[in-house]
N, C-alpha and C positions, 0 to 999 in steps of 0.2 A: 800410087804411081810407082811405086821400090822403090826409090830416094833411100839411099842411104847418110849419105851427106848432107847438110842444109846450112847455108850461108844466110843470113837474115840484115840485112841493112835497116838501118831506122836513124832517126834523126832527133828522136828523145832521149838527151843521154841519162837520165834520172831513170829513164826506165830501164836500159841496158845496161848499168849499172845495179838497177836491181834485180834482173834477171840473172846477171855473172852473178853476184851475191851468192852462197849457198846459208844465207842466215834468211828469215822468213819476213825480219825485218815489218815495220809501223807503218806502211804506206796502208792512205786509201784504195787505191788499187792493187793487193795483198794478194786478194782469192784468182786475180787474173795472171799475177809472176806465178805464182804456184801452180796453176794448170798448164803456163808454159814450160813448168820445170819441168812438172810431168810428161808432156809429149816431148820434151828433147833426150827420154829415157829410149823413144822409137826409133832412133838416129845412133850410129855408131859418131857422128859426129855433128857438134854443130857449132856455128862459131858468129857470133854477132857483132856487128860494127859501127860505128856511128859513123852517118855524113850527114853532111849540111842538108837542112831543105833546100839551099838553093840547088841542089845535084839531084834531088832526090823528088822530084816533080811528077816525070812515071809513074813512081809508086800511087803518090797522093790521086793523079788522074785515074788510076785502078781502082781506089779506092773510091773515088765518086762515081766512077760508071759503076762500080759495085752498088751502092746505096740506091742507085738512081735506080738499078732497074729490080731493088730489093731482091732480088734470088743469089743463093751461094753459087759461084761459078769460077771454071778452072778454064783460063786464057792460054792453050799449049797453041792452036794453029794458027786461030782469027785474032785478031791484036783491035781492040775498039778504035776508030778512029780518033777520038778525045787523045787519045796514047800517043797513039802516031802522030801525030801533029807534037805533043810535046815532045816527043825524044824528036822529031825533026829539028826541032827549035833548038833544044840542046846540043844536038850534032853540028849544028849550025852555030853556036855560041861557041863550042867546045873548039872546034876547028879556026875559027878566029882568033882565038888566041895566040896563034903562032903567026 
């Protein structure tokens, strides 16, 4: 898509922590930091951040509509309904705070 930049939010910080890492480091999942190392060579930048699951709900609903309809897919127009419904909840949470 050109992306130059890439911002990646997660909510593992054992893994984001071992992604920043530039050691190769004893984890069972080793061969998966490493190939991310590798594709953040494609980016002039990228910069990873921990939030909460409880903020990070979106993401996790992407990732079951992903599963669920097993084919790799790129969400730029349509936004799955599953989605929509959670970031309405959270717009909704988020705004009652105040």
């Amino acid at each position: 898509m050109g992306f130059r930049r890439l911002e990646v939010e997660g909510d593992a910080l054992s893994v984001l922590k071992n992604i920043r890492s530039r050691e190769v480091g004893k984890s069972i999942i080793r061969p998966i930091i490493f190939h991310i190392q590798q594709l953040k060579r494609k980016f002039e930048a990228v910069t990873f951040t921990f939030v909460p699951r409880k903020v990070n709900e979106a993401t996790d609903a992407l990732a079951i509509e992903g599963r669920r309809k097993e084919v790799g897919q790129i969400w730029t127009n349509v936004i799955p309904k599953l989605v929509q419904t959670v970031v309405r909840k959270d717009r909704i949470a988020w705004k009652s705070r105040f």
